[in-house]
C-alpha positions as a printed NumPy array, in Angstrom:
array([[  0.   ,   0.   ,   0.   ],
       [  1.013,   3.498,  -0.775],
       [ -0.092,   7.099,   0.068],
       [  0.734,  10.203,  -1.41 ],
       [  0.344,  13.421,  -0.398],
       [ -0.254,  16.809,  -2.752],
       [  1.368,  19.895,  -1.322],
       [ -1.484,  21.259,  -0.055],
       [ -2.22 ,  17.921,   2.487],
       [  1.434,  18.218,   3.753],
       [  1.106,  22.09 ,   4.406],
       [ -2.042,  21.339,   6.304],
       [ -0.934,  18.146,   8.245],
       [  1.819,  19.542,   8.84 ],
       [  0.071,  22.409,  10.56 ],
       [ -2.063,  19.991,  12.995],
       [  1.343,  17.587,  13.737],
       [  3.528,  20.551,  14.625],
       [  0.798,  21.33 ,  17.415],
       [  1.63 ,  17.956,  18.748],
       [  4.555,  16.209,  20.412],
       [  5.052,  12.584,  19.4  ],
       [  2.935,  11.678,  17.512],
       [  1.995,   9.113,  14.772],
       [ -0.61 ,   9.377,  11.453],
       [ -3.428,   6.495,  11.363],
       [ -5.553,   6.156,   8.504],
       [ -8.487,   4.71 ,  10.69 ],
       [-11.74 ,   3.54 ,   8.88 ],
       [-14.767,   4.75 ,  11.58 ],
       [-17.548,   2.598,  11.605],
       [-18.713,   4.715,  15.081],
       [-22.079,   5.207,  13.968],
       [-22.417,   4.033,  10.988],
       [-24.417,   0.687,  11.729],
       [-22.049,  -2.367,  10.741],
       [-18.218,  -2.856,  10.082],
       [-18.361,  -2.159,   6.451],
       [-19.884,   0.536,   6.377],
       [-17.767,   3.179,   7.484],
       [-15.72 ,   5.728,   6.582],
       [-11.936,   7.138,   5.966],
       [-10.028,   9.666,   8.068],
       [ -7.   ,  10.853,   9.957],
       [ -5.92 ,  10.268,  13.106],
       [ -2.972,  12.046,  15.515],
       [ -2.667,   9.272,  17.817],
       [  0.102,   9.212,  20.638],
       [  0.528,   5.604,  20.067],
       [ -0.012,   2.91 ,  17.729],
       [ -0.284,  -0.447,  18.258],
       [  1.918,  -3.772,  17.645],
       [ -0.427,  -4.742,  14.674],
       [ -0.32 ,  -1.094,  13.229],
       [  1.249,  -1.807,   9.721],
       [  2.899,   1.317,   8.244],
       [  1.944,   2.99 ,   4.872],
       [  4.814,   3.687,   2.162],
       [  4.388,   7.935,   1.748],
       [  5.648,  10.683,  -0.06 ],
       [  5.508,  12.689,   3.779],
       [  5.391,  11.313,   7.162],
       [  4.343,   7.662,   7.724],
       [  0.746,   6.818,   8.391],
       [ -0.393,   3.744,   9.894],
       [ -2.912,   1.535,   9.465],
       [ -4.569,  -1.399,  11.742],
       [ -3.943,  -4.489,  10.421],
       [ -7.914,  -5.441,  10.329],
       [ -8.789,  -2.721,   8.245],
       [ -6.178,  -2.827,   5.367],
       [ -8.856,  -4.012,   3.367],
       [-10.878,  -1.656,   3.249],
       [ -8.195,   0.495,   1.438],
       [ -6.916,   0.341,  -2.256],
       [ -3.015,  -0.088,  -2.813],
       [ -2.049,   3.099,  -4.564],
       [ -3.87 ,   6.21 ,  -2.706],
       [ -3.364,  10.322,  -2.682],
       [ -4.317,  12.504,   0.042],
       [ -5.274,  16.028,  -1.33 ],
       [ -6.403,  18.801,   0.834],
       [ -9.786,  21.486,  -0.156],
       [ -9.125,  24.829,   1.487],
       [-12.882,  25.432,   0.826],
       [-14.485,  22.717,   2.382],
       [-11.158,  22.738,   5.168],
       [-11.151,  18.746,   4.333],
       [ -8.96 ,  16.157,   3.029],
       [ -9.622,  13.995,   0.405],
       [ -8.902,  10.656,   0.23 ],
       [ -8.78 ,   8.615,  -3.409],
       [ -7.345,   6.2  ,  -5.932],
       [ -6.887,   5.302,  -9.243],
       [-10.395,   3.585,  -9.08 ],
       [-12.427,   5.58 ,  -7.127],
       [-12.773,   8.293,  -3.95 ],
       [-12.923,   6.689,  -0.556],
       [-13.852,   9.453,   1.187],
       [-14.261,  13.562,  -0.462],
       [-14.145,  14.717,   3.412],
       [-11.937,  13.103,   5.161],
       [-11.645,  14.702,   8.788],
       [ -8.   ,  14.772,  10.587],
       [ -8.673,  14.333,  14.475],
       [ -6.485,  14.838,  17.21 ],
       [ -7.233,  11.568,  19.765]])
């Protein structure tokens, strides 16, 4: 799996990480709310720790993380863009757009 980010998504993560100290990038798929574990949705996470089973993400920026259960859920070659109007990130491939407003959440 692979993740690039446009310059835009690194000015603005970059923005959020600098606020924190230690810190590691999960690409989490929420299903809080969303009624079943396939249904849910894409977005970033500023965690202060990741877990043994966390497999790490290839990236053009920092590295982001992913749990091991959900890797599935995700496509192999991914970008991360940024929308200053909405003030979300965008998450997509080659094939399709997992998520057009992907949140970034400090946990």
């Amino acid at each position: 799996m692979k993740i690039t980010f446009t310059n835009k998504a690194i000015a603005k993560l970059l923005e959020t990480v600098n606020n924190e100290q230690d810190c590691y990038v999960k690409l989490k798929y929420d299903t809080e709310g969303c009624g079943c574990t396939v249904s849910g949705i894409a977005s970033l996470w500023i965690v202060k720790d990741i877990d043994d089973e966390d497999l790490r993400i290839k990236t053009n920026f920092l590295p982001v993380y992913v749990e091991k259960s959900e890797w599935i859920f995700f496509d192999e070659d991914m970008k991360i863009d940024f929308h200053e109007s909405a003030h979300t990130y965008m998450l997509m491939s080659p094939q399709q757009v997992l998520n057009p407003r992907m949140s970034c959440v400090v946990k």
